[in-house]
N, C-alpha and C positions, 0 to 999 in steps of 0.2 A: 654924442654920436647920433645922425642922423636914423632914423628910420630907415633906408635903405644901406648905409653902412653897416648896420646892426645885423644886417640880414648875409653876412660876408666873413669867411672868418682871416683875420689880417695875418696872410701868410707870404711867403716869399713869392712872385709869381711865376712864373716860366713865362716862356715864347716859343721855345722849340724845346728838342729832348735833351736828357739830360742821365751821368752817371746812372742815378739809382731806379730808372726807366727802359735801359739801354737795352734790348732784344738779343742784342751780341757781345755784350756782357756781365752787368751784373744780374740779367734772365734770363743768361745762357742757357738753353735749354731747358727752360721752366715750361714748357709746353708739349712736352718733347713725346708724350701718350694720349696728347689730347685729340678730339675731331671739336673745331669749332666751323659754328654757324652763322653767317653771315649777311644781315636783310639789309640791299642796299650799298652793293660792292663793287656799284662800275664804277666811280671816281669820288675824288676828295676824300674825305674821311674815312668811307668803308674800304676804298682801295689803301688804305693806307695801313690798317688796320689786316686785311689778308697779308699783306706783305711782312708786317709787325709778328704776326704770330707764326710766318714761314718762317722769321729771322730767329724767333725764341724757339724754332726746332717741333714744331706741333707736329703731330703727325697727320692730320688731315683739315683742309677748309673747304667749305661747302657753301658757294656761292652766289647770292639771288639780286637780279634786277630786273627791268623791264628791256636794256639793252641787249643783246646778243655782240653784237661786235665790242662793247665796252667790256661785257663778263671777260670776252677772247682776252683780252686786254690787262687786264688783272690776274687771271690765271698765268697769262705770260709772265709778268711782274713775278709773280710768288714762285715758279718753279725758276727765277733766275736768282732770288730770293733765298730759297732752299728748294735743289732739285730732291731732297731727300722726302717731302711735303708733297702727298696726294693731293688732287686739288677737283673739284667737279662743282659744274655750274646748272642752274635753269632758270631759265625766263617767269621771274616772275612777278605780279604787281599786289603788293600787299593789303592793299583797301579789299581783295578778294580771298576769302578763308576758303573759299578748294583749292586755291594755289598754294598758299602757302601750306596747307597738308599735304597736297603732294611735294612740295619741294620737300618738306623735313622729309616725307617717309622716302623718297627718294636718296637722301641723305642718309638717315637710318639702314638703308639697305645696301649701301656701298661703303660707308663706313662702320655700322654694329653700333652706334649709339651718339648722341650730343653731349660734350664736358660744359660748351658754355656757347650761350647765343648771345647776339650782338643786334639788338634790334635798332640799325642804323637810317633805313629809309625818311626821306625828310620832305615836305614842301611849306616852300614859304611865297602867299602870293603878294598882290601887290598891295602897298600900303595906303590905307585909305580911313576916314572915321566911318563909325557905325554907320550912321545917319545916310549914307553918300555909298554905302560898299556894293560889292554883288552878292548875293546868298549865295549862289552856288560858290564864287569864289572864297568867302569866308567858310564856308563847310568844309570846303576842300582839306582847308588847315587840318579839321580834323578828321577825314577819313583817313586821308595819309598817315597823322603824328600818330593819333590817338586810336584808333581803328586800326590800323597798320600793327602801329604796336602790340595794341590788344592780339592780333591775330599769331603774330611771333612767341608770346609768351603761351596762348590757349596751348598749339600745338607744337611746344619746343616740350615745355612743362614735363609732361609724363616721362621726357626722353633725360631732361636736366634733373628729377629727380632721381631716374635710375642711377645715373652719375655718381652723384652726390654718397648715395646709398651704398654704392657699389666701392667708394673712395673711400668714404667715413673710416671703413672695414681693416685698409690699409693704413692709416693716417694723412693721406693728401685730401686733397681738396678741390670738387668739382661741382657742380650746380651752379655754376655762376651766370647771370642772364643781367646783360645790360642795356637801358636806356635810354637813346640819345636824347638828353632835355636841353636846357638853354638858360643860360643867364636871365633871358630876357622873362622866363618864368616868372620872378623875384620884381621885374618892372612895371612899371605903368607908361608905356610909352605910345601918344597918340598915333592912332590908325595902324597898331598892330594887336587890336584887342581879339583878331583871328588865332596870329600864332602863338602871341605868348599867353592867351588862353590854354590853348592844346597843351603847351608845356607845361606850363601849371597844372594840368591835369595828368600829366607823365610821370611827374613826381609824386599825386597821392596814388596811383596807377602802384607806383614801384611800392609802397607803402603796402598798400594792399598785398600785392605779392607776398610780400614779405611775412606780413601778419598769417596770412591764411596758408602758407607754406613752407614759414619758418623748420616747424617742426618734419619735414620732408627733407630740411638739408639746405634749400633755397637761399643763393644768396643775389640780390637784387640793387640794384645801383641806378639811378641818375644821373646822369653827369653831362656837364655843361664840356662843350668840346672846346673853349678856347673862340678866338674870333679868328675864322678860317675864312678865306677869301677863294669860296668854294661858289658854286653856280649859284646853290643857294643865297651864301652870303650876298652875292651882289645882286639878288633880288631885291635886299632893301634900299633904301635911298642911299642915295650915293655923297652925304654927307656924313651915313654912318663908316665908309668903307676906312675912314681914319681907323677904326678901330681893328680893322680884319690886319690882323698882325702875326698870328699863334702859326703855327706849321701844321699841317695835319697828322704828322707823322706824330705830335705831339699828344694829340685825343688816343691816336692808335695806339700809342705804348703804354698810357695810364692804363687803358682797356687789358692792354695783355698782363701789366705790373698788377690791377685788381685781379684775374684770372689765377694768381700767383697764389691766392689765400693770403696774402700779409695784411689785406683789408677787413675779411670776413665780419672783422668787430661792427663794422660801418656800413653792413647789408641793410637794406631798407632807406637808404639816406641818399640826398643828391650831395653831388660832388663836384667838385670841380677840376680841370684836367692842369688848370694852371697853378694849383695848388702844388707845394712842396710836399711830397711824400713823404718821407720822415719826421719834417715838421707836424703834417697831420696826424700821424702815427702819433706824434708826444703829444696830442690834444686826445686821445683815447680815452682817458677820465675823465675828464670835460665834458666831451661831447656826449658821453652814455650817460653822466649822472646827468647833464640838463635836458637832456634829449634834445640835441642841437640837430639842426639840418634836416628838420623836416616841416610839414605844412602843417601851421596851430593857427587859431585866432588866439591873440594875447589880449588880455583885459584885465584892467584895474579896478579896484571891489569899489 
């Protein structure tokens, strides 16, 4: 097995959803007390994902982008979705921590608290080698991914703790705060040492989380969304676009299926959206005694 195969666990794949992912069936109403939060919900993925968690019955989603006519857009989506799902948006751009504090606490104060944030905002610029790139455009990658991100988790945190805290009490399950990373983390692929840096760095990011707030209840994921043929996507070259295959509603319902608690064993891990969920679930001992799926350097004595 190759070195990059080694780094992949050989499960069934998806492309779209599937039974044990289903919103409107077998998660019917797995969401159905929750307020979830959403960074990066005018289209593709995040919109897919508001829609996902009106269908699993949540009781509230809390909406952020830099669009206003696109949030209008998604809110529509989700209350046709389930009109029974609060829904409230604001303009925001997540490389900026005033904004995204006033969005959660804006959020906080129209719903009474966060069960789970979804930090989905993305940018991927254009592909180029080091040698040859633009600084500001290579930084980009990571104010957006990895700053962005950063900011969603600072000020979700305190609200996804109380969750957690407030759930434990009962027996369900809340604190859950996800990552959007990338396959391409795991790659070495010339003239994207922008983004799939930043990825790479989303997944010790979730690592982190995890570690330092395990014991608060915290559960933290990375997950690779599938190859979504999303605005994003088709920023890369367009020899990669063979691969943009996955649906989006596919990332959004692993999202809400992890939300479920049947992952929690697997907080702190990147994941993948195309992986078989059940499947994954039988690799439980596996993955905890080797401590699979996460960033090591491996070396031989």
């Amino acid at each position: 097995m190759s070195s990059i195969q080694s780094q992949f666990l050989n499960l069934t794949a998806h492309h779209s959803s599937y039974e044990a992912i289903d919103p409107t069936s077998a998660l019917k109403n797995s969401a159905s007390d929750k307020v979830i939060y959403i960074a990066g919900a005018s289209r593709g993925i995040g919109q897919a994902t508001a829609v996902a968690f009106a269908q699993a019955g949540t009781r509230a989603v809390y909406l952020t982008a830099r669009s206003e006519a696109a949030l209008e857009e998604t809110m529509s989506l989700v209350r046709q979705a389930n009109p029974g799902t609060q829904c409230a948006c604001s303009i925001c751009d997540v490389t900026s921590a005033a904004q995204v504090e006033a969005s959660v606490m804006d959020c906080v104060a129209k719903f009474g608290g966060i069960d789970a944030a979804d930090a989905n905002a993305g940018y991927l610029g254009p592909w180029t080698k080091i040698g040859s790139s633009d600084p500001e455009s290579w930084w980009r990658n990571w104010e957006v991914n990895v700053q962005g991100a950063y900011h969603v988790i600072r000020f979700t945190l305190p609200h996804l703790i109380a969750s957690a805290k407030r759930r434990s009490a009962t027996g369900s399950s809340g604190g859950h705060l996800i990552l959007l990373s990338s396959i391409g983390a795991q790659l070495l692929t010339p003239g994207a040492s922008d983004y799939q840096t930043s990825k790479h760095a989303i997944n010790r990011l979730c690592e982190f989380v995890q570690v330092e707030h395990d014991e608060d209840g915290i559960k933290c994921f990375a997950i690779h969304p599938g190859g979504v043929s999303t605005e994003l996507g088709r920023s890369m070259p367009e020899a990669m676009y063979a691969y943009l295959v996955d649906s989006p509603e596919l990332a959004a319902r692993f999202a809400v299926w992890l939300c479920t608690g049947k992952a929690d064993w697997a907080k702190g891990r990147y994941l993948s959206a195309n992986w078989d969920v059940e499947e994954l679930c039988a690799l439980r001992d596996e993955i905890l005694r080797d401590d699979l799926l996460v960033n090591r350097l491996r070396a031989k004595a």
